[in-house]
BALOBA-1460 file (C-alpha; in Angstrom, 3 decimals):
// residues 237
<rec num="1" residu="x" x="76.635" y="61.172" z="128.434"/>
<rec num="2" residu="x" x="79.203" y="58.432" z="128.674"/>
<rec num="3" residu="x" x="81.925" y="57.812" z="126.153"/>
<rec num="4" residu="x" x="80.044" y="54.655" z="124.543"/>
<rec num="5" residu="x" x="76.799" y="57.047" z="124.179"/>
<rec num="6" residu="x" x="79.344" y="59.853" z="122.601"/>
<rec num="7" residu="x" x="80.876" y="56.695" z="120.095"/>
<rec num="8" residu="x" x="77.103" y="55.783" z="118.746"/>
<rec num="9" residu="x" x="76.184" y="59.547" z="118.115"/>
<rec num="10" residu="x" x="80.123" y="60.332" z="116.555"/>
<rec num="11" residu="x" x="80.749" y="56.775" z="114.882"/>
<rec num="12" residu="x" x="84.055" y="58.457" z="113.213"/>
<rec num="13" residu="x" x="85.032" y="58.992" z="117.339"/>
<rec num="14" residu="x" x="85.925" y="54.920" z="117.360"/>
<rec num="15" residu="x" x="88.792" y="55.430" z="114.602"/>
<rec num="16" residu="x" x="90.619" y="57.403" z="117.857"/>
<rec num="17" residu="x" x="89.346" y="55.740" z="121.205"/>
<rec num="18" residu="x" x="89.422" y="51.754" z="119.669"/>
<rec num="19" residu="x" x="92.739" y="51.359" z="121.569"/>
<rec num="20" residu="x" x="91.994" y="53.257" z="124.726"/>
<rec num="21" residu="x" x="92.388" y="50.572" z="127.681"/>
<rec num="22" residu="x" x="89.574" y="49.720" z="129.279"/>
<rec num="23" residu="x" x="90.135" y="51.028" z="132.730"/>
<rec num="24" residu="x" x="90.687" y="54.330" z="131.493"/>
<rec num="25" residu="x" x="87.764" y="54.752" z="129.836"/>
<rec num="26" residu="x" x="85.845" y="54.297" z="132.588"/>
<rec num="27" residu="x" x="87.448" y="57.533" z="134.026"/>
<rec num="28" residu="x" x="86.718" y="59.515" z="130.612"/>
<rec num="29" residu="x" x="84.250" y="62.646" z="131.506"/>
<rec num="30" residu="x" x="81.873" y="64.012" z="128.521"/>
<rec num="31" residu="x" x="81.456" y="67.291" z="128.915"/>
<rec num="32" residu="x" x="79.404" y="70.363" z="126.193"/>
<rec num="33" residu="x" x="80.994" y="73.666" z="126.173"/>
<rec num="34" residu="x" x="77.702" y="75.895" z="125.403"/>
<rec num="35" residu="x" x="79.162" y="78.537" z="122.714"/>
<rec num="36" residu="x" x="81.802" y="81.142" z="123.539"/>
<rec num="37" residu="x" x="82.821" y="79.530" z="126.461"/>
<rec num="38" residu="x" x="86.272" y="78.794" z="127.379"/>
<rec num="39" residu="x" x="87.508" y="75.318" z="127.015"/>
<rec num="40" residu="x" x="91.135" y="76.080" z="128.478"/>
<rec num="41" residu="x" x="93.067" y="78.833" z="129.402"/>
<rec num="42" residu="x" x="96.673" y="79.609" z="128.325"/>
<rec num="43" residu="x" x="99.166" y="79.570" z="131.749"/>
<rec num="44" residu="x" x="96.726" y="77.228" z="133.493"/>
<rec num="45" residu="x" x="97.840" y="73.434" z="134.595"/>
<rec num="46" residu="x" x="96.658" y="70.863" z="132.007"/>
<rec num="47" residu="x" x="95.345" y="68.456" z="133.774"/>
<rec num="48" residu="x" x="92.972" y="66.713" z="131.203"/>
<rec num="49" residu="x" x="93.854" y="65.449" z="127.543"/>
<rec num="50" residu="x" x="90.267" y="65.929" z="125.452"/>
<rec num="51" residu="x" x="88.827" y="64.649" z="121.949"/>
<rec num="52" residu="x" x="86.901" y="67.160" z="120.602"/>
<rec num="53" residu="x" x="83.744" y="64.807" z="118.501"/>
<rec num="54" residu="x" x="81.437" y="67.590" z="118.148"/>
<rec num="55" residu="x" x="82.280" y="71.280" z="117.204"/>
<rec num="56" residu="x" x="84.422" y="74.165" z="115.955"/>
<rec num="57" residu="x" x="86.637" y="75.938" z="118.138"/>
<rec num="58" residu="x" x="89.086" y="79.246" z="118.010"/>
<rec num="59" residu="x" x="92.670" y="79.291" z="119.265"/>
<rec num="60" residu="x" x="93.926" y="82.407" z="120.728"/>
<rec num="61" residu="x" x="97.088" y="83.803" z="122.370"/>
<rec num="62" residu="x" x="96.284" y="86.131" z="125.255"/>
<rec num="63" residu="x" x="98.913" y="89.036" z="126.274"/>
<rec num="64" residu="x" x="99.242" y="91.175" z="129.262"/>
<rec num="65" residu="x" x="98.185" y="94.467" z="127.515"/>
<rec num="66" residu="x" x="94.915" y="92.851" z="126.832"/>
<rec num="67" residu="x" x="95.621" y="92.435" z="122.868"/>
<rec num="68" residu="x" x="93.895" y="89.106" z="121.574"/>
<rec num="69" residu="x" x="95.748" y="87.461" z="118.398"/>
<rec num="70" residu="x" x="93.716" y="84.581" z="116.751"/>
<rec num="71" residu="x" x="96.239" y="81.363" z="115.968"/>
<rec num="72" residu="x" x="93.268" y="79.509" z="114.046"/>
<rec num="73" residu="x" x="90.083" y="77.994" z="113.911"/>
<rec num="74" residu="x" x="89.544" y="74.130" z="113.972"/>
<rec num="75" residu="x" x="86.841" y="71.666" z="113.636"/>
<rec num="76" residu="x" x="85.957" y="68.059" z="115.277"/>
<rec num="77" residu="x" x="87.676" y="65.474" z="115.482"/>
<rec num="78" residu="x" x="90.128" y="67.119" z="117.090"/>
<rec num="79" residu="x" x="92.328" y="67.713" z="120.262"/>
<rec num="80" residu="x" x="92.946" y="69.720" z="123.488"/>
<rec num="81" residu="x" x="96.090" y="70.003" z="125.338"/>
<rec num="82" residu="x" x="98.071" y="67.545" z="122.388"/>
<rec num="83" residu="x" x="101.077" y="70.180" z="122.307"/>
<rec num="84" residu="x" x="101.408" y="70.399" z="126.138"/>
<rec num="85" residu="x" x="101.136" y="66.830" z="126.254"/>
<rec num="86" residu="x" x="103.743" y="65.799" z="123.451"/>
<rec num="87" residu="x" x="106.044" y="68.701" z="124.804"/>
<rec num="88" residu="x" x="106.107" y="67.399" z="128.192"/>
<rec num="89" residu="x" x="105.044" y="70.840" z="129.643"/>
<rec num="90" residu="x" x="102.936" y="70.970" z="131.933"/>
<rec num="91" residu="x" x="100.440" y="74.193" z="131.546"/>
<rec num="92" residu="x" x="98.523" y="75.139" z="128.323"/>
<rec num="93" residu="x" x="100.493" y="77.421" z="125.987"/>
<rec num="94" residu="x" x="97.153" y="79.099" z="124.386"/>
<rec num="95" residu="x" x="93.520" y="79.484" z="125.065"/>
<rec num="96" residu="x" x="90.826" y="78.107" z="123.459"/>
<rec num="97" residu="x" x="87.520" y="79.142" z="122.971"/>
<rec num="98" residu="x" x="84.246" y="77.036" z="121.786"/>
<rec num="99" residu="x" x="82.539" y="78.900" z="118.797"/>
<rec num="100" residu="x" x="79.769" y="76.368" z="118.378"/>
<rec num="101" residu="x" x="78.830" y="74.129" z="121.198"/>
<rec num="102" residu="x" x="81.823" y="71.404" z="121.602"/>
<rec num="103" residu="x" x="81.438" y="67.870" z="122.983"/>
<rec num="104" residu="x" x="84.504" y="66.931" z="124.441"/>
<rec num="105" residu="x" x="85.641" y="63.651" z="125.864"/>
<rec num="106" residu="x" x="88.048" y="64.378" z="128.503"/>
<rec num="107" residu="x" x="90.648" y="61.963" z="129.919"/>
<rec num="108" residu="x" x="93.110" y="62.363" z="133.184"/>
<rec num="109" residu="x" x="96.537" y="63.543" z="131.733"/>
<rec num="110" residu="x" x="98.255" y="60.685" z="133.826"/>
<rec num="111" residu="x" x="96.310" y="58.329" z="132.169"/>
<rec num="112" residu="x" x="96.276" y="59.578" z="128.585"/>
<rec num="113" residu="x" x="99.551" y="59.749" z="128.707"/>
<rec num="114" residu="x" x="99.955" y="56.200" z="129.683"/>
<rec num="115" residu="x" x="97.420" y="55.004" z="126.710"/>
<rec num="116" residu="x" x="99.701" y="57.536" z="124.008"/>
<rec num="117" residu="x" x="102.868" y="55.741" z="125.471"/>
<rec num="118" residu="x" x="100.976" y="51.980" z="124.689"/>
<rec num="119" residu="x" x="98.802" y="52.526" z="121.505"/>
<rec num="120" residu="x" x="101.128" y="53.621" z="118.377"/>
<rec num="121" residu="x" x="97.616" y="54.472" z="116.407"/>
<rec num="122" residu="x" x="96.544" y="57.247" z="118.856"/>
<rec num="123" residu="x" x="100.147" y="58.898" z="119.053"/>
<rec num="124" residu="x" x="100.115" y="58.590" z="114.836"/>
<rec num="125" residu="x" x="96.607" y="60.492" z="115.041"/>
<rec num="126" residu="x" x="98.100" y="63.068" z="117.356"/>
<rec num="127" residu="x" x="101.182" y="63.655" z="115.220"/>
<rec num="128" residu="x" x="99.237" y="64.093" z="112.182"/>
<rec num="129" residu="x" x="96.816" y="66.718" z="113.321"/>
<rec num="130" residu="x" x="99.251" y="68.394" z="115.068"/>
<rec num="131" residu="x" x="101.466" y="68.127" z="111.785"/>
<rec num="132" residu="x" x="98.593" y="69.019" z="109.630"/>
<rec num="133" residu="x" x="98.196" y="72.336" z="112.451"/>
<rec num="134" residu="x" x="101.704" y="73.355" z="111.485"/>
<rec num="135" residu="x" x="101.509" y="72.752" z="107.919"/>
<rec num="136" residu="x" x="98.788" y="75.150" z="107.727"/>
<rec num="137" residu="x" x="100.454" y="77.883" z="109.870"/>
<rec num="138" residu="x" x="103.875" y="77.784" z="108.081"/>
<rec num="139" residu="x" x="101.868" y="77.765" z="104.583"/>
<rec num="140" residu="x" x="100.336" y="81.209" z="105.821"/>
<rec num="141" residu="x" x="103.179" y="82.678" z="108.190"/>
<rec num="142" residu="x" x="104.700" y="85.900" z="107.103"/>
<rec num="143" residu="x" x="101.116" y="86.942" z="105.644"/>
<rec num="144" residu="x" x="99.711" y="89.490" z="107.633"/>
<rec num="145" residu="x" x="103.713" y="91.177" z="107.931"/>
<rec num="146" residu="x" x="104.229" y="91.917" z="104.182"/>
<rec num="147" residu="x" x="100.448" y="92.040" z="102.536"/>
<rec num="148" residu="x" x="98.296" y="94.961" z="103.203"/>
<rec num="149" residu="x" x="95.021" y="95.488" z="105.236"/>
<rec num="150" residu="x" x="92.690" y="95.460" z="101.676"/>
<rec num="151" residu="x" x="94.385" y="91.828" z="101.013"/>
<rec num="152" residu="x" x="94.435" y="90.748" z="103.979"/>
<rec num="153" residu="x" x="90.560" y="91.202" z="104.267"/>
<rec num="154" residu="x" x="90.406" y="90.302" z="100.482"/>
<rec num="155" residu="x" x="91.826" y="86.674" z="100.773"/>
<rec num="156" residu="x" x="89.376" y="86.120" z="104.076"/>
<rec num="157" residu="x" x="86.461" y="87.155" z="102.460"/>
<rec num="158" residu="x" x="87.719" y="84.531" z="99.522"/>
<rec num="159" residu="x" x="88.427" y="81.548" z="102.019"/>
<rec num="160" residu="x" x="85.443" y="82.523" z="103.915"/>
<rec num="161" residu="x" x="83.318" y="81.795" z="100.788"/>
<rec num="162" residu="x" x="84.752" y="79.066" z="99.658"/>
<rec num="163" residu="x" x="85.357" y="77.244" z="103.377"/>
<rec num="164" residu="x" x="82.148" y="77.769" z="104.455"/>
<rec num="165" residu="x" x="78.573" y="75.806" z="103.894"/>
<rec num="166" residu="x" x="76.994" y="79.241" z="103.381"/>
<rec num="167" residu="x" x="79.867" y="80.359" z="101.219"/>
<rec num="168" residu="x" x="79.559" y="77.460" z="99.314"/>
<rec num="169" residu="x" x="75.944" y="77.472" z="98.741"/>
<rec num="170" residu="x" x="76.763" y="81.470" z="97.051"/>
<rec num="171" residu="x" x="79.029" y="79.691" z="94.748"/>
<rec num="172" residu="x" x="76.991" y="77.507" z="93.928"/>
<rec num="173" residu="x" x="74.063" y="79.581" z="93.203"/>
<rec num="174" residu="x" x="72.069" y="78.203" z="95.812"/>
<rec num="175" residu="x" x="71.876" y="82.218" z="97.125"/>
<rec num="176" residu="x" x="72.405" y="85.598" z="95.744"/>
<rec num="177" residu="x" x="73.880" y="86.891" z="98.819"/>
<rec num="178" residu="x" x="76.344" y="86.278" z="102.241"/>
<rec num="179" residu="x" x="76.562" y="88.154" z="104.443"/>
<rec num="180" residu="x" x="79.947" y="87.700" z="106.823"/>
<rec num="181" residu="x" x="77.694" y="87.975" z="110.422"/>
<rec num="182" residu="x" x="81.737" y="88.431" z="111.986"/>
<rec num="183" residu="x" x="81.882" y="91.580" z="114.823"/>
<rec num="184" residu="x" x="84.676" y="94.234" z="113.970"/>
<rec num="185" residu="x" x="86.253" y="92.854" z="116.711"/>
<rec num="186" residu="x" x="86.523" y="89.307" z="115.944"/>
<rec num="187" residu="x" x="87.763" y="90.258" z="112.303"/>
<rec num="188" residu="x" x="90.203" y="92.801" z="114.036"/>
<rec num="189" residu="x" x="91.366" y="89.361" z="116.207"/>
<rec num="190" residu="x" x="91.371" y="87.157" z="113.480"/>
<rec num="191" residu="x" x="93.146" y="89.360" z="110.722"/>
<rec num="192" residu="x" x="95.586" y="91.076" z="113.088"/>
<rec num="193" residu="x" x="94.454" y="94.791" z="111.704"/>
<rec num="194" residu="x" x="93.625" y="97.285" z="114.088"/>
<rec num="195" residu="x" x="89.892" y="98.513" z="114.223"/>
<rec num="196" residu="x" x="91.012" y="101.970" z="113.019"/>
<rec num="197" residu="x" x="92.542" y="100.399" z="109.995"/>
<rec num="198" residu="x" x="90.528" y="97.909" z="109.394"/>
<rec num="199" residu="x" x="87.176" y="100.082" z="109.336"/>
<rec num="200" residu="x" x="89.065" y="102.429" z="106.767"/>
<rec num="201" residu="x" x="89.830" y="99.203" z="104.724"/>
<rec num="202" residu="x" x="85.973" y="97.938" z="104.910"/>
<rec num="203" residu="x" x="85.452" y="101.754" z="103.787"/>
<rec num="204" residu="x" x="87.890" y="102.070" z="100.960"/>
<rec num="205" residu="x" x="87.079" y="98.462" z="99.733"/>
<rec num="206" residu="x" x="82.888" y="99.007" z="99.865"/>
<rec num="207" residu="x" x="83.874" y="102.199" z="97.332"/>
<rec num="208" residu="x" x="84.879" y="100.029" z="94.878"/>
<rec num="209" residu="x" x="82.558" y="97.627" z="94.177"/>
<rec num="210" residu="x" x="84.621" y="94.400" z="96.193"/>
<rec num="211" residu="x" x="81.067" y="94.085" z="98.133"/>
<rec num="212" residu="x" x="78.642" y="96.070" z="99.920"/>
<rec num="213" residu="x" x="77.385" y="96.889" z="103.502"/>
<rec num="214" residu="x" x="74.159" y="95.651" z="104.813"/>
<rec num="215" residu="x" x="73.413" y="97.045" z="108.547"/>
<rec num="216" residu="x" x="77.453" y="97.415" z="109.024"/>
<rec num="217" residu="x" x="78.123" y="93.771" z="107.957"/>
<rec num="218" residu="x" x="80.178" y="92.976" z="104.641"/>
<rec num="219" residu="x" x="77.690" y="91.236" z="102.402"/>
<rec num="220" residu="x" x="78.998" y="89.266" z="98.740"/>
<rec num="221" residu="x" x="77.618" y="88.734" z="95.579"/>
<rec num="222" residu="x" x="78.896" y="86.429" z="93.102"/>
<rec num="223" residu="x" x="80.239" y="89.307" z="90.965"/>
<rec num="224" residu="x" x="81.879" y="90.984" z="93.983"/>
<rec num="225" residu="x" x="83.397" y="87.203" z="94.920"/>
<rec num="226" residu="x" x="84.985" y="87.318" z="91.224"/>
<rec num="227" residu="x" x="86.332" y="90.978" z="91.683"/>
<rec num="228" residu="x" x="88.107" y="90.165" z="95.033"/>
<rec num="229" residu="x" x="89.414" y="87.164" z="93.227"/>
<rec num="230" residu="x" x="90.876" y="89.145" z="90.459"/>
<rec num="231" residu="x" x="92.035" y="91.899" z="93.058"/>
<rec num="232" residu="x" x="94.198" y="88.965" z="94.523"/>
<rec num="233" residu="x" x="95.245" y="87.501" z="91.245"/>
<rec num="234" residu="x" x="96.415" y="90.707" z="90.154"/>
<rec num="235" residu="x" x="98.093" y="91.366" z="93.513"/>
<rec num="236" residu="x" x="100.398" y="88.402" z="94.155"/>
<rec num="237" residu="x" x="101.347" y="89.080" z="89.907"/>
């Protein structure tokens, strides 16, 4: 697929490459990242800038014990390797991970760097999703130090309803039921719990009445979406 082909399927993909010079789009490389692939690694040279048009990805920060800490999820349009790029560094400072498949258009980091320098309305769309990135993380940091595990898990089963289509579509009353398909694993990543804690939280919290199990996975009704609600109401009061 070529960049123009990638433009007529993504029409909302012109509003960021309008300005890109023409001899450097002829170097641009499409390329699909099949699901739970890695897009980059964290410590590895960034040699690419890419525009994600097509899928949702997960940030995460890798350490040397092995422990995996999600930083966030984030959907196209988007970018890869913006940070390194506006920081002047020169490897990635995080991994990321395609959850559904991801289209990426990938340009040579010598020459994307020469099209941000020349083209104000690319460096503006950079600074405002990178802005928008760090909006969201200061609005949440501190979180997961001074809440506990039950509403920690509370507030993402709350987001998760009403952030999702599926979630949505429960609220809506276009179900009776959702079911959070998420591994123990990937909630233990993405809500910084340990499993030990966190299955003793699922426990304590199926008990009473916030939702129920179905085969192991936390499933919501619309009364146990307006208990966790209250549970949080009453919690931050």
């Amino acid at each position: 697929m070529t960049l123009q082909e990638l433009e007529q399927k993504v029409p909302e993909l012109l509003d960021y490459t309008a300005g890109m010079p023409e001899e450097i789009r002829c170097r641009v490389i499409v390329k699909v990242h099949p699901p739970g692939s890695l897009i980059h690694q964290k410590d590895c040279q960034l040699l690419y800038f890419g525009i994600v048009a097509i899928g949702e990805n997960r940030v995460i920060n890798e350490f040397e014990n092995g422990s995996i800490y999600l930083i966030e999820t984030n959907k196209a349009i988007d970018f890869i390797g913006e940070v390194a790029i506006l920081a002047r560094k020169p490897d990635a400072s995080v991994t990321i991970e395609a959850v559904t498949e991801n289209v990426i258009a990938y340009i040579p980091r010598k020459d994307a760097e020469r099209w941000i320098e020349s083209d104000p309305h690319i460096l503006r769309k950079m600074a405002e999703r990178t802005a928008f990135k760090l909006y969201r993380s200061s609005y949440n940091n501190g979180l997961k130090l001074f809440y506990p595990p039950t509403y920690l898990l509370a507030d993402f089963i709350v987001k998760f309803c009403e952030q999702t289509e599926e979630g949505r579509a429960l609220l809506c009353g276009e179900r009776t039921s959702l079911t959070i398909s998420k591994t123990r694993t990937a909630l233990e990543e993405e809500l910084g719990i340990n499993v030990k804690t966190l299955n003793r939280t699922i426990r304590t919290m199926c008990e009473n009445g916030l939702f129920c199990l179905v085969k192991g996975k936390i499933t919501v009704r619309m009364e146990h979406y307006q208990k966790i609600k209250e549970y949080l109401y009453t919690s931050r009061n």
